[in-house]
C-alpha positions in Angstrom: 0.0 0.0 0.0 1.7 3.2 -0.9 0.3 6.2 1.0 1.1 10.1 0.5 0.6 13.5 2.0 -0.7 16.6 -0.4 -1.2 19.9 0.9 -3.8 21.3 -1.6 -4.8 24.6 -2.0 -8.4 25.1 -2.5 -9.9 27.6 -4.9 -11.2 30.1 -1.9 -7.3 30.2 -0.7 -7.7 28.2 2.1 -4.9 25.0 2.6 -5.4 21.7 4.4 -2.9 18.7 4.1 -4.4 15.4 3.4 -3.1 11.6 3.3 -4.0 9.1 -0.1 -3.4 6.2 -0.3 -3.8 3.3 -2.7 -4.5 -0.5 -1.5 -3.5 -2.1 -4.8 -0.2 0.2 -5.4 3.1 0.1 -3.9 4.7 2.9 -6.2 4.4 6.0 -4.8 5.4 7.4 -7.9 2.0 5.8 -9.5 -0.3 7.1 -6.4 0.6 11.1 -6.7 0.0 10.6 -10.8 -3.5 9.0 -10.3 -4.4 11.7 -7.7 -2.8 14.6 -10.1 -4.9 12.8 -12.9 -7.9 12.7 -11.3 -7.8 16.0 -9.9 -7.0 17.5 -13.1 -10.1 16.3 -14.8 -13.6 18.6 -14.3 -15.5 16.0 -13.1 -12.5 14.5 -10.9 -12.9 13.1 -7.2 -10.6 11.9 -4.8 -11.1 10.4 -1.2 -8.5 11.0 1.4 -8.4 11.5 5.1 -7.8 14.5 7.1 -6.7 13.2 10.3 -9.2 10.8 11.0 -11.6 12.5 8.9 -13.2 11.4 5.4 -12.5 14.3 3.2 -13.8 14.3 -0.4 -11.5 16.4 -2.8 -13.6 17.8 -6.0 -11.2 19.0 -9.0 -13.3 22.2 -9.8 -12.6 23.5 -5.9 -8.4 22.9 -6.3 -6.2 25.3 -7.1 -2.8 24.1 -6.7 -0.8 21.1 -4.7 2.5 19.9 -3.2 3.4 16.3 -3.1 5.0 16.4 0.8 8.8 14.5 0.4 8.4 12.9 3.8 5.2 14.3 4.8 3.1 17.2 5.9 2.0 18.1 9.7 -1.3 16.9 10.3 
């Protein structure tokens, strides 16, 4: 399971870091170009977690992320 940390920067300026993580995938490479793919498309939807949280990441709301190297503070 390869897991990573985006900070994403919503449309309204606000910032949150989030985890993703695929099951089936043990490249990370591969994880941040599905959720970069995903994102990218109109329609695009991603779950991840914020903390313990379910948090549902729509495309049209994201204005920019950051693939965290080891990380970000949650």
């Amino acid at each position: 399971m390869a897991k990573i940390v985006l900070r994403v920067r919503l449309t309204g300026g606000d910032r949150m870091d989030i985890t993703y993580e695929e099951p089936d995938e043990v490249d990370e490479d591969e994880v941040i170009e599905h959720a970069v793919s995903t994102l990218a498309q109109d329609s695009g939807v991603l779950r991840s977690k914020h903390g313990d949280r379910l948090i549902v990441l729509y495309g049209r709301g994201v204005a920019a992320l950051e693939v965290a190297p080891r990380g970000a503070v949650l």
